[in-house]
SEMI-243006 format. One record per residue: x, y, z of N, C-alpha, C in turn; residue number from 1; residue in one letter. Coordinates in nm, 3 decimals. Layout:
REM SEMI-243006
site nu X; nv Y; nw Z; cau X; cav Y; caw Z; cu X; cv Y; cw Z; num NUM; residuo a
...
//
This chain:
REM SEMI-243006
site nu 14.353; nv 15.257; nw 1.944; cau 14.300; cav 15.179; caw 2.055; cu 14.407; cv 15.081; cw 2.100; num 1; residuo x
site nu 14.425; nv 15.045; nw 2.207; cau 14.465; cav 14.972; caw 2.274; cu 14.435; cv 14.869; cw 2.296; num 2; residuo x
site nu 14.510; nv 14.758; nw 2.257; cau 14.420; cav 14.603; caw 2.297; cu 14.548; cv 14.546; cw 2.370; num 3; residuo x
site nu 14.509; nv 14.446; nw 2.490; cau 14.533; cav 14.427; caw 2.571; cu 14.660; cv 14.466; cw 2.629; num 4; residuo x
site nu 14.668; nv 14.594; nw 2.690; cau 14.802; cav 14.675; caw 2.784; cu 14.833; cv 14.559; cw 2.875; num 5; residuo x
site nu 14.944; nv 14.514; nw 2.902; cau 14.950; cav 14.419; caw 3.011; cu 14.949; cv 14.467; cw 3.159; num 6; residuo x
site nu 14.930; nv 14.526; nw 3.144; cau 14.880; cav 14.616; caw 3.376; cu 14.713; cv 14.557; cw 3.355; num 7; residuo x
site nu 14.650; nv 14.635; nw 3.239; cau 14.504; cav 14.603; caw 3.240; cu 14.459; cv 14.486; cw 3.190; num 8; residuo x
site nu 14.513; nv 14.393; nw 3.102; cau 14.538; cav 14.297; caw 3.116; cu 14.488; cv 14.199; cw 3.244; num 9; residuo x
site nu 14.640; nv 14.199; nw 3.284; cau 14.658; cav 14.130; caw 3.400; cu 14.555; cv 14.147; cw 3.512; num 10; residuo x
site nu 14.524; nv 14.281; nw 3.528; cau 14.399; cav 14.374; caw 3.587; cu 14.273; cv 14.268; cw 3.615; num 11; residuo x
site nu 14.249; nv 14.311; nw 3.492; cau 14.100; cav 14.184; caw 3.470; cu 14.130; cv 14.066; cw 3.458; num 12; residuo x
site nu 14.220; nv 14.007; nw 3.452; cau 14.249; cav 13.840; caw 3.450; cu 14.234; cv 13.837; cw 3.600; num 13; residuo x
site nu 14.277; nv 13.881; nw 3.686; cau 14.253; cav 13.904; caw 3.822; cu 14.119; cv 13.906; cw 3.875; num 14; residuo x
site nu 14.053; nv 14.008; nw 3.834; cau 13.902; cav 14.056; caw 3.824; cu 13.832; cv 13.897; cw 3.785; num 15; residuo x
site nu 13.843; nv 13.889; nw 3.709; cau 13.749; cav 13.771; caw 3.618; cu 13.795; cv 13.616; cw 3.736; num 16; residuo x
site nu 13.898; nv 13.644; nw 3.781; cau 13.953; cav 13.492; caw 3.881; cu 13.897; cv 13.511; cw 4.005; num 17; residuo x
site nu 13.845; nv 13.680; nw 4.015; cau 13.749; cav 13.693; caw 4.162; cu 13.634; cv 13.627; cw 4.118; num 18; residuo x
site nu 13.602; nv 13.674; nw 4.031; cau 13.443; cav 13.637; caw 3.998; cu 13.384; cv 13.510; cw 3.998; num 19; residuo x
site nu 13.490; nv 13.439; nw 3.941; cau 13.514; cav 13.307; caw 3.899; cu 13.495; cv 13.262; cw 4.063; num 20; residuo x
site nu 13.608; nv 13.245; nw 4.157; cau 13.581; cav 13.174; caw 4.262; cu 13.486; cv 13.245; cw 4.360; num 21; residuo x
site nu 13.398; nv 13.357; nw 4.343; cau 13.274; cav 13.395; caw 4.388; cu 13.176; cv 13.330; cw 4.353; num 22; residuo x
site nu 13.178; nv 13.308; nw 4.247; cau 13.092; cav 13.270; caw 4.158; cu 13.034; cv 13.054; cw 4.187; num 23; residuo x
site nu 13.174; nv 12.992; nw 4.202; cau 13.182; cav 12.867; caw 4.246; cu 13.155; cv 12.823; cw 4.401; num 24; residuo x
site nu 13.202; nv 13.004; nw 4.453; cau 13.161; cav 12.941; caw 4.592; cu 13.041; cv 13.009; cw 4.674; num 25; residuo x
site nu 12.967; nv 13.045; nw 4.566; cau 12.875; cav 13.120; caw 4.603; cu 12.870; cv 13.241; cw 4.690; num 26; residuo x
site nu 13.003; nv 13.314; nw 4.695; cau 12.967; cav 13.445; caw 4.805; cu 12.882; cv 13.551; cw 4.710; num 27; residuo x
site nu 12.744; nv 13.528; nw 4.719; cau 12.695; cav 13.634; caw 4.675; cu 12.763; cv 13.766; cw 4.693; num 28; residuo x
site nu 12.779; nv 13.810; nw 4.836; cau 12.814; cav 13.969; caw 4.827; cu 12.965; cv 14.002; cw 4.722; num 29; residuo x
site nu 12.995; nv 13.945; nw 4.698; cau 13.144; cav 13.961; caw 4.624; cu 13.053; cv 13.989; cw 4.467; num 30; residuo x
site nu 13.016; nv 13.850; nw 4.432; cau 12.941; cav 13.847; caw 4.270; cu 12.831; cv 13.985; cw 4.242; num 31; residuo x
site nu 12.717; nv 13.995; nw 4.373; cau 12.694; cav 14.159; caw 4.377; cu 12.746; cv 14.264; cw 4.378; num 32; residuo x
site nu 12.884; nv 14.287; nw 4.460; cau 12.973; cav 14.399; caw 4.443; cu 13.037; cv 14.391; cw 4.246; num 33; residuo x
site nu 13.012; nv 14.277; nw 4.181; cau 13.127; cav 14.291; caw 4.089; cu 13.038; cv 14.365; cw 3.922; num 34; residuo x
site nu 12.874; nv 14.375; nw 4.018; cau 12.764; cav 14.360; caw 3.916; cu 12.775; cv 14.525; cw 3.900; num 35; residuo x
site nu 12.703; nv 14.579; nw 3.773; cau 12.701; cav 14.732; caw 3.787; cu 12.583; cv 14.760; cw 3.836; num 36; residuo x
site nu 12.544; nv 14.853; nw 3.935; cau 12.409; cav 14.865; caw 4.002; cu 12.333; cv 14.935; cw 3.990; num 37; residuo x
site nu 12.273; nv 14.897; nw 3.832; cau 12.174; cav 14.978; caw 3.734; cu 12.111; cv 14.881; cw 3.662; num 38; residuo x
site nu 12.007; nv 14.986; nw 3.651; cau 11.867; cav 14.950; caw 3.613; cu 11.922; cv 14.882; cw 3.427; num 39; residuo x
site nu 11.999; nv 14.889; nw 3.368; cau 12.030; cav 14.893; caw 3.255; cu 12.113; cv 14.769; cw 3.261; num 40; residuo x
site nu 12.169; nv 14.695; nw 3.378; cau 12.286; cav 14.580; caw 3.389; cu 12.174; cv 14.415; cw 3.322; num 41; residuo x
site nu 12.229; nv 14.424; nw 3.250; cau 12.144; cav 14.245; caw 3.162; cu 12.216; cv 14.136; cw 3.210; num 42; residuo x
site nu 12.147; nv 14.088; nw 3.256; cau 12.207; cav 13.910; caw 3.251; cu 12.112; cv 13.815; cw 3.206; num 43; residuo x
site nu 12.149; nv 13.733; nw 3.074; cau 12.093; cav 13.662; caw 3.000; cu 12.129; cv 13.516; cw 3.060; num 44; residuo x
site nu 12.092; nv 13.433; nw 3.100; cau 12.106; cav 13.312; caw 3.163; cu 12.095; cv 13.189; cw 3.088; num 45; residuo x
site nu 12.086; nv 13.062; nw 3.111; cau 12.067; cav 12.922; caw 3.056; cu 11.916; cv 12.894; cw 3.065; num 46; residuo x
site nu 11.834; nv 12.962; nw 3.147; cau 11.704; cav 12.974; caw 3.159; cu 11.625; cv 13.115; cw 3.196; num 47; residuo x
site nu 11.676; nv 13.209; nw 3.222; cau 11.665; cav 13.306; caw 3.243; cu 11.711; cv 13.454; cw 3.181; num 48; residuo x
site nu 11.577; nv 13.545; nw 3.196; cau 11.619; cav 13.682; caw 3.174; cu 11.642; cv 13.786; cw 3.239; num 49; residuo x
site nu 11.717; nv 13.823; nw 3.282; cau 11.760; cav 13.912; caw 3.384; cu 11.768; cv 14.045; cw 3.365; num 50; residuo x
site nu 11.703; nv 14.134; nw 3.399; cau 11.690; cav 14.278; caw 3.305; cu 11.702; cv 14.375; cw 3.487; num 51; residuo x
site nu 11.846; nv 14.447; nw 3.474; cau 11.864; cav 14.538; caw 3.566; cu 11.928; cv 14.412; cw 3.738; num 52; residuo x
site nu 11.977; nv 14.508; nw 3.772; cau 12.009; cav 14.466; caw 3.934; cu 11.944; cv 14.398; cw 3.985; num 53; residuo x
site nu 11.836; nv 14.462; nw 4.032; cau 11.715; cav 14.395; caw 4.192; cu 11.691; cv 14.226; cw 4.080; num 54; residuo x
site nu 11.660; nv 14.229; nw 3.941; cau 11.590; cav 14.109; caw 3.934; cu 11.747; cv 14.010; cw 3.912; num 55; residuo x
site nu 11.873; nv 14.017; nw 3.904; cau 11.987; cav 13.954; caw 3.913; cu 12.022; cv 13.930; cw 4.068; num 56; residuo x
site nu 12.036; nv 14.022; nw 4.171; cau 12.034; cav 14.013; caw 4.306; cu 11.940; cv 13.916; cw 4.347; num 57; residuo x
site nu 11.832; nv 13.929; nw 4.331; cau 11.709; cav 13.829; caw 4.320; cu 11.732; cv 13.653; cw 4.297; num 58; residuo x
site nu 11.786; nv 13.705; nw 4.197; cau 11.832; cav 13.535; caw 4.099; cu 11.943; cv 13.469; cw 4.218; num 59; residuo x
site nu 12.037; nv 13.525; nw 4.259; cau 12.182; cav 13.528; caw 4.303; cu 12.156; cv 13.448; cw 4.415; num 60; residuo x
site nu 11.993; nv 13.543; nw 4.503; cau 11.948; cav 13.470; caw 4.619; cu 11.957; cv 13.396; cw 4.650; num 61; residuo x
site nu 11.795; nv 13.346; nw 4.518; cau 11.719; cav 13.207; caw 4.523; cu 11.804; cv 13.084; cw 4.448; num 62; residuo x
site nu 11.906; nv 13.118; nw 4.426; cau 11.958; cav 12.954; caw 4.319; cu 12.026; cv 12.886; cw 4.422; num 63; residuo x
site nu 12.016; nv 12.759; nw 4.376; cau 12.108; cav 12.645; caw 4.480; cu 12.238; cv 12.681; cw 4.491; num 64; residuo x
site nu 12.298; nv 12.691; nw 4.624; cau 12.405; cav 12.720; caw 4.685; cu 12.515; cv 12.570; cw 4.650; num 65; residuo x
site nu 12.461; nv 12.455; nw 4.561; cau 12.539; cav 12.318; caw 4.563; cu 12.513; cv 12.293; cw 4.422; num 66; residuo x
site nu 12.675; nv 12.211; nw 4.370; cau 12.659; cav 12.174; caw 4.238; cu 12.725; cv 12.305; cw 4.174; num 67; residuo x
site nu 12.778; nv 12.367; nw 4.219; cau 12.839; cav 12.522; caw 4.152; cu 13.003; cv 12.503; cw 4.088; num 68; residuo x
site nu 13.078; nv 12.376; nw 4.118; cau 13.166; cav 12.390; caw 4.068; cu 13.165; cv 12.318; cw 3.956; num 69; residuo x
site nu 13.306; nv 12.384; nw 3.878; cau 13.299; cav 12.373; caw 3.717; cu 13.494; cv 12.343; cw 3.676; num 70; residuo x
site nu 13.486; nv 12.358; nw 3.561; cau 13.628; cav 12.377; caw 3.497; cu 13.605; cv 12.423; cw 3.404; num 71; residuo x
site nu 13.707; nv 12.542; nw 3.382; cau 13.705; cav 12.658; caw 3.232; cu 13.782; cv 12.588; cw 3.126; num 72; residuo x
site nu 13.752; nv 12.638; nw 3.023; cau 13.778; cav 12.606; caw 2.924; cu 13.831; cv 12.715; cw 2.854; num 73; residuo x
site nu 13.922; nv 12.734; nw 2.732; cau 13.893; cav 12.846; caw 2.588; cu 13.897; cv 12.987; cw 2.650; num 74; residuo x
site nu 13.885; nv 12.996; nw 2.784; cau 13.889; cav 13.175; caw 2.832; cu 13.975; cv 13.247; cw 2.724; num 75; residuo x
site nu 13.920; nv 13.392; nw 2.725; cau 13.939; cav 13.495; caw 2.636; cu 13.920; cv 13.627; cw 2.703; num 76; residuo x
site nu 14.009; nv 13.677; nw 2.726; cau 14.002; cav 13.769; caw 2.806; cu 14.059; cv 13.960; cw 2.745; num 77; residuo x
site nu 13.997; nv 13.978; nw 2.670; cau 14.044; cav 14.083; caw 2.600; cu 14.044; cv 14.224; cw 2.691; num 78; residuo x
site nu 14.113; nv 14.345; nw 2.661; cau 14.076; cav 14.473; caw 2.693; cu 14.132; cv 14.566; cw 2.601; num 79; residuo x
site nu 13.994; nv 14.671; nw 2.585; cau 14.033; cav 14.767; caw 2.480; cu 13.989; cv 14.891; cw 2.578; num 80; residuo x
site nu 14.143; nv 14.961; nw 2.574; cau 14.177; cav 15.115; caw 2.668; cu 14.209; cv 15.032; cw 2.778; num 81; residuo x
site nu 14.190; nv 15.133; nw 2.888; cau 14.183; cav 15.105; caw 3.024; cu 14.082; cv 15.078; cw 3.087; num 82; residuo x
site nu 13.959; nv 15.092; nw 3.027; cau 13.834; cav 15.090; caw 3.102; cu 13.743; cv 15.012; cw 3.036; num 83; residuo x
site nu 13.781; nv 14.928; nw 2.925; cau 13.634; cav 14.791; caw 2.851; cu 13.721; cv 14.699; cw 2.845; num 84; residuo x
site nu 13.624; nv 14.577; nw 2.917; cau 13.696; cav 14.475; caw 2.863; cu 13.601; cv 14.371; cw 2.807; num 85; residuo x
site nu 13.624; nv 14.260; nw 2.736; cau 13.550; cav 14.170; caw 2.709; cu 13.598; cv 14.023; cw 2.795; num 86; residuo x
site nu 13.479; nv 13.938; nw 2.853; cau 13.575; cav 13.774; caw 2.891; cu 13.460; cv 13.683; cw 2.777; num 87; residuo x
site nu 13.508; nv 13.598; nw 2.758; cau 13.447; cav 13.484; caw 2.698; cu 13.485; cv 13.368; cw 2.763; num 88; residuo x
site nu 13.420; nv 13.259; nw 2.778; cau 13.478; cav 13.109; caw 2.861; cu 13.355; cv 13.008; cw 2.903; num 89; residuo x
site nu 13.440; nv 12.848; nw 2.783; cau 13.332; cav 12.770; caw 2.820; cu 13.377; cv 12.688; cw 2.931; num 90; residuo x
site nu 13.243; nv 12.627; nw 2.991; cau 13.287; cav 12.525; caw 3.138; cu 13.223; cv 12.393; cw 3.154; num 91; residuo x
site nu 13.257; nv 12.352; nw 3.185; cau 13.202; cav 12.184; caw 3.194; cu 13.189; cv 12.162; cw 3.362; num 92; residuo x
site nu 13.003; nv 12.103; nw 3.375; cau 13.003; cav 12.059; caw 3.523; cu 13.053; cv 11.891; cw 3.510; num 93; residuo x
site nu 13.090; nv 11.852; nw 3.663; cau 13.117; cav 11.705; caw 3.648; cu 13.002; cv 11.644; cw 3.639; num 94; residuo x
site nu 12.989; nv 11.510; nw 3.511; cau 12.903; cav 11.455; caw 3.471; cu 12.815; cv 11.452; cw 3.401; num 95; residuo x
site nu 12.855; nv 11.586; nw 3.338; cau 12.816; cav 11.647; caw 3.219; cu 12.857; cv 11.645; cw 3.063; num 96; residuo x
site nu 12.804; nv 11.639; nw 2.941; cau 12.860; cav 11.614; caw 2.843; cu 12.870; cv 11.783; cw 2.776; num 97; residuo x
site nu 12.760; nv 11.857; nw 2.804; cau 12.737; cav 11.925; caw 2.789; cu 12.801; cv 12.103; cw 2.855; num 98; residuo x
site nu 12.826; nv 12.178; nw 2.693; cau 12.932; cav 12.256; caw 2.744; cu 12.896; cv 12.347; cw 2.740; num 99; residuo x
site nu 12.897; nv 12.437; nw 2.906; cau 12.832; cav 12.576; caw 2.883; cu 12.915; cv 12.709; cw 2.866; num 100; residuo x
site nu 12.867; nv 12.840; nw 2.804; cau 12.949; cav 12.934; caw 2.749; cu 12.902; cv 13.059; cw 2.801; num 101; residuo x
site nu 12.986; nv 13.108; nw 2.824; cau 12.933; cav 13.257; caw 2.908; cu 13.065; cv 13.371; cw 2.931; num 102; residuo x
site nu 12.975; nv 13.480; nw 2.871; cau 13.049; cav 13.606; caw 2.807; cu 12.985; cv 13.730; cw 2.890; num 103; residuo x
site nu 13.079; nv 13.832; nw 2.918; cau 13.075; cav 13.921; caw 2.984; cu 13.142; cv 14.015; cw 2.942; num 104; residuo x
site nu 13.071; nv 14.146; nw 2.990; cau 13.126; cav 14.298; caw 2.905; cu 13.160; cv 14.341; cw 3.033; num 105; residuo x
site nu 13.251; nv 14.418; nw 3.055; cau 13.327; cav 14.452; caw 3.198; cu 13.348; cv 14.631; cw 3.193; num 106; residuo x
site nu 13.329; nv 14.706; nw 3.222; cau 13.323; cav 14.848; caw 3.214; cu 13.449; cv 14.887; cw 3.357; num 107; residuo x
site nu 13.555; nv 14.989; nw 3.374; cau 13.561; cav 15.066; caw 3.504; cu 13.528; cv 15.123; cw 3.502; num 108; residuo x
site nu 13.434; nv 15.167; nw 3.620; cau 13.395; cav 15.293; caw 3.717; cu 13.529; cv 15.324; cw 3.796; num 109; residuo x
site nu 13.454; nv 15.453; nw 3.847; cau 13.513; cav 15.506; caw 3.976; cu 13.540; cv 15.332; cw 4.058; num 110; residuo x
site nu 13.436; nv 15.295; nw 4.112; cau 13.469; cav 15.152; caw 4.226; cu 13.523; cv 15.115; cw 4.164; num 111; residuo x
site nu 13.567; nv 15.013; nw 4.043; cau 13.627; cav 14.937; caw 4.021; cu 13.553; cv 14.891; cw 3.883; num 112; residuo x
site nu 13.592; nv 14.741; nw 3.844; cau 13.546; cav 14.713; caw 3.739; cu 13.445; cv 14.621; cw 3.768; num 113; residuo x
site nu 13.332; nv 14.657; nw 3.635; cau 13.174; cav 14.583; caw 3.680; cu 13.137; cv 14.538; cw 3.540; num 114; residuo x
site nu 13.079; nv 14.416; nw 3.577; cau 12.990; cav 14.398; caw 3.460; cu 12.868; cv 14.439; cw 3.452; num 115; residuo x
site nu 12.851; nv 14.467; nw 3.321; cau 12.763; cav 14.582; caw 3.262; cu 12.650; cv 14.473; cw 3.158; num 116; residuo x
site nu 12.680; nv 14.386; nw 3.116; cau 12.594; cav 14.275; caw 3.054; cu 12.682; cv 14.143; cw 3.067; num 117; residuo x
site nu 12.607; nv 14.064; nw 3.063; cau 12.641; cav 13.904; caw 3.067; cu 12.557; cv 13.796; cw 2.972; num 118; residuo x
site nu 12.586; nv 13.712; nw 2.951; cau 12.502; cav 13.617; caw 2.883; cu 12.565; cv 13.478; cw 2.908; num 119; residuo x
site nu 12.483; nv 13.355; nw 2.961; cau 12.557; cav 13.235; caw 3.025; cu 12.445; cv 13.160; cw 2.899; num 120; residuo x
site nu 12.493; nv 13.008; nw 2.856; cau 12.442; cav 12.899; caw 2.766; cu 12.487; cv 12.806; cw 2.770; num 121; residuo x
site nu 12.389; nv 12.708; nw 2.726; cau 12.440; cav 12.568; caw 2.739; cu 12.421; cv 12.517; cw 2.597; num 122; residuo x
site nu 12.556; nv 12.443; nw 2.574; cau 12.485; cav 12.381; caw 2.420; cu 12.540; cv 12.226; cw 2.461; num 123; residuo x
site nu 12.357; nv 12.173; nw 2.461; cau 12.352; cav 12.070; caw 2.485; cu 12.449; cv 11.950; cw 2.351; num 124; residuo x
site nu 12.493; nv 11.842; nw 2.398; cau 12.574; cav 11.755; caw 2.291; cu 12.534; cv 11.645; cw 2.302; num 125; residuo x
//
């Protein structure tokens, strides 16, 4: 096995810096394109359970569009082959003591690369 090739590597460090400023600036359609679009895609949340697409698309909707930016922490950005990767990375909102952590399994398809499960947390301090 292969752990981190630097093309794929670099690949998803890329990938994960889309997500990231999709993610802060809320362009849903980007953070939906990056999701896998199956009934089987999990996202485990800070309050939420997210089981498949429509109920994550859903979530993506309805959440406040303000208060979304952050600073990373500890990122970990692994890949094993060409086609799995793992990210890990905690973030701190301003005014917050409290540090949240959120990990993602990244698969390529044909389109591109998607996450396939997620899980976001807060551990309160």
């Amino acid at each position: 096995m292969d752990i981190n090739l630097p093309e794929i590597h670099a690949e998803m460090c890329a990938v994960f810096a889309r997500y990231e400023d999709a993610l802060v600036n809320n362009k849903v359609d980007v953070l939906d394109e990056l999701f896998w679009p199956s009934e089987f895609t999990v996202r485990y949340g800070a309050g939420e359970n997210l089981r498949g697409i429509e109920a994550i698309r859903a979530f993506r909707l309805a959440r406040p569009s303000t208060g979304l930016a952050r600073t990373l922490d500890h990122t970990v950005i692994t890949t094993f082959g060409r086609d799995f990767a793992t990210t890990s990375t905690e973030f701190h909102r301003r005014g917050s003591s409290n540090i949240g952590r959120q990990q993602q399994t990244w698969v390529r398809f044909a389109e591109g690369w998607r996450v396939v499960a997620a899980h976001v947390s807060v551990l309160i301090v």
